[in-house]
N, C-alpha and C positions, 0 to 999 in steps of 0.2 A: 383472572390472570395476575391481577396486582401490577398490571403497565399501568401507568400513568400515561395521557395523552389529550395534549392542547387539543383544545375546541376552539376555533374561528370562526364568529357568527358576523354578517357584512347588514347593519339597517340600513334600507335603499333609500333614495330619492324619487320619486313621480318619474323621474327622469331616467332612474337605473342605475344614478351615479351613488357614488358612497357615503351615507352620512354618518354612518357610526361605525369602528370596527370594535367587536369585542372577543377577548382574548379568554375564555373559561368564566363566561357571564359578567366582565369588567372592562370597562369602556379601554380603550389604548389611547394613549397619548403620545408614540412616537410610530413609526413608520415600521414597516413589515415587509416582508418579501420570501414566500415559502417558494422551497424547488424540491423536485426530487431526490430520494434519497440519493440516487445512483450521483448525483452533481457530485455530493462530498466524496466519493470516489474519482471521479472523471478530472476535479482541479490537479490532484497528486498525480495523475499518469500522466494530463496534459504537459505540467510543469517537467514528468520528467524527460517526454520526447524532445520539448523544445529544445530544452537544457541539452540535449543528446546531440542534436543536431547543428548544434553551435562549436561544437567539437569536432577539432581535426588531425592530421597525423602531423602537421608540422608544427615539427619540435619548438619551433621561436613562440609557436602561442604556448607553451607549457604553463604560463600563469595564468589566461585563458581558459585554458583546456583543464584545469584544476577548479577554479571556479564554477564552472558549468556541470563538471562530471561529478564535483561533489553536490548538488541541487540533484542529478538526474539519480543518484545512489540512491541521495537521502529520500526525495520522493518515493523513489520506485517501494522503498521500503515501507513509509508512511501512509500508501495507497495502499497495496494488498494488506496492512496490519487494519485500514477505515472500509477495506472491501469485507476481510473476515469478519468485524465487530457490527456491522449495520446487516449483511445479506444475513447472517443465523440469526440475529435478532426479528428480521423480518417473519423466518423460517420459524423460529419457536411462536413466534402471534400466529402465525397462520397453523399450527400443530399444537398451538394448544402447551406447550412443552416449557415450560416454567424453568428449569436446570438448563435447558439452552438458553432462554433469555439472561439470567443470572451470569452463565460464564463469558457470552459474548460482548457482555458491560462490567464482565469483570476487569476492575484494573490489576496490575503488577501480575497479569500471569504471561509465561513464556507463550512464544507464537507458536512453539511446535505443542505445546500442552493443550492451546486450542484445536490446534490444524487435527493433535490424534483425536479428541473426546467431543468436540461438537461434530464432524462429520457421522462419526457413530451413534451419537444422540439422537441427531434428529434423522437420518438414513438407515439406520442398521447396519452401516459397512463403514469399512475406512477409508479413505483415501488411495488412491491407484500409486501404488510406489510410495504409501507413507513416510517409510524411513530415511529415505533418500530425499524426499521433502525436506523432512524435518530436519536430516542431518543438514544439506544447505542453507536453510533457512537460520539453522544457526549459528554457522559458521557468516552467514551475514549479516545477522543480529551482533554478535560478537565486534564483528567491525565496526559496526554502525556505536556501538556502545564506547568504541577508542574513540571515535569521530566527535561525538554530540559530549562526551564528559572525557577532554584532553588533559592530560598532565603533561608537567614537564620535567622529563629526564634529562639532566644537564651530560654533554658532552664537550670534550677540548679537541682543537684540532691546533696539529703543532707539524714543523716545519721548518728547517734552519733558518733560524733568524726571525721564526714570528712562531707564536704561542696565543691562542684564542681558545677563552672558557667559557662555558657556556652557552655554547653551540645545542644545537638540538635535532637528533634523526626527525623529522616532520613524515608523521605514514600519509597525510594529505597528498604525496608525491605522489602515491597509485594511482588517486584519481585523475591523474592525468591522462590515461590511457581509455580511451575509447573504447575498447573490448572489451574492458574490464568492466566500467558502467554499462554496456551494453547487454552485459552477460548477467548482471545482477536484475536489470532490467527484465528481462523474459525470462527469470525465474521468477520475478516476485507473479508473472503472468502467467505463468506453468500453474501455480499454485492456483490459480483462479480458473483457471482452462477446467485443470483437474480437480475441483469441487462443482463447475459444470457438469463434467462426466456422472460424478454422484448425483446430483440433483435434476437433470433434467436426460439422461440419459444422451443418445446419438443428435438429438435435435440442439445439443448445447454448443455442437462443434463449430456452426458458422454463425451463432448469433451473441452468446454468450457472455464471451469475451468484449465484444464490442458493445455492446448492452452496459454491462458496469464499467467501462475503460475509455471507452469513446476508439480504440485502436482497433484496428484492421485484423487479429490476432486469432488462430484457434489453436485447441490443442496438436495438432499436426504441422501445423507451420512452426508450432514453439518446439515443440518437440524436434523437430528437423533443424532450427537453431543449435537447440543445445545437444543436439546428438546424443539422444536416450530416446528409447521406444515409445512408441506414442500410445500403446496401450497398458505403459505404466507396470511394466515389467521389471 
């Protein structure tokens, strides 16, 4: 397959305890700590319910409620993009499928150019509601892309007797609203539900989600959030 992958060999003690660790037949010299792959997923959703749940409707926390809902966006987004890139990488070793490992570590490609062509890769089919996926997904990439590389477009604001330049519309103000994160939220989880669907069929609905996510989540409860059919119509 041309993966590469670490080997970890542990020389014991009489005791059991550890005398040597070696890392691809070479001694280690600093400390280690392997997890499952599903962890690098589970940090990004964790981060972003906390973040979610620190958020309120009243209006006086709005600096608050900006701080927090920008972490719960930017996660939500950051988790299903290390859910897509790590589950089809797993999926091409275990099929053997060279083209899905390649595009799931490939960098600089869009999330919907994965979401159409590895599901088909390694499934034979697309995605339930592809295009409606993807059309979201990138209209929240889109966002996320003003957020993470800001410019500044200077504005004046004037008023008998006072003139102020370089003012600036800040789009951070959206994330002030709790729906708003909440809603980006259970679609970066829709997408994950709905590549359940493909990959493991009816058995993926109660476990799947919470398997990569750590969250309580299927595709019927997401679905029933955002009010669109749950069988991806």
């Amino acid at each position: 397959m041309g993966c590469p992958v670490a080997d970890f060999i542990f020389d014991l003690n009489d005791d059991g305890t550890v005398r040597t660790a070696y890392k691809d037949g070479t001694p280690m010299t600093t400390t280690m700590r392997l997890e499952l792959p599903t962890a690098i997923v589970h940090t990004y959703f964790k981060s972003a319910v906390r973040n979610l749940r620190q958020m309120t409707d009243d209006e006086v926390d709005h600096e608050a409620n900006r701080l927090h809902g920008l972490q719960c966006f930017l996660m939500s987004l950051v988790g299903v993009e290390a859910f897509i890139n790590v589950f089809f990488h797993q999926a091409g070793i275990e099929r053997s499928l060279t083209e899905v490992i390649n595009l799931a570590n490939k960098d600089k490609t869009t999330i919907e150019h994965k979401l159409s062509h590895l599901p088909r890769q390694t499934y034979g089919s697309n995605l339930p509601a592809q295009k409606r996926l993807n059309k979201k997904m990138r209209e929240l990439y889109d966002l996320r892309s003003k957020i993470v590389h800001p410019k500044w477009e200077p504005s004046s604001l004037a008023m008998p007797g006072l003139s102020i330049v370089g003012m600036v519309e800040n789009e951070q103000q959206m994330f002030e609203n709790r729906d708003l994160c909440r809603e980006a939220l259970c679609w970066c989880l829709l997408v994950i539900a709905r590549i359940g669907m493909l990959a493991r069929g009816s058995q993926a609905d109660d476990h799947f989600v919470w398997y990569w996510t750590s969250l309580s989540e299927t595709n019927a409860s997401l679905s029933a959030a955002l009010n669109v059919p749950p069988d991806g119509a």
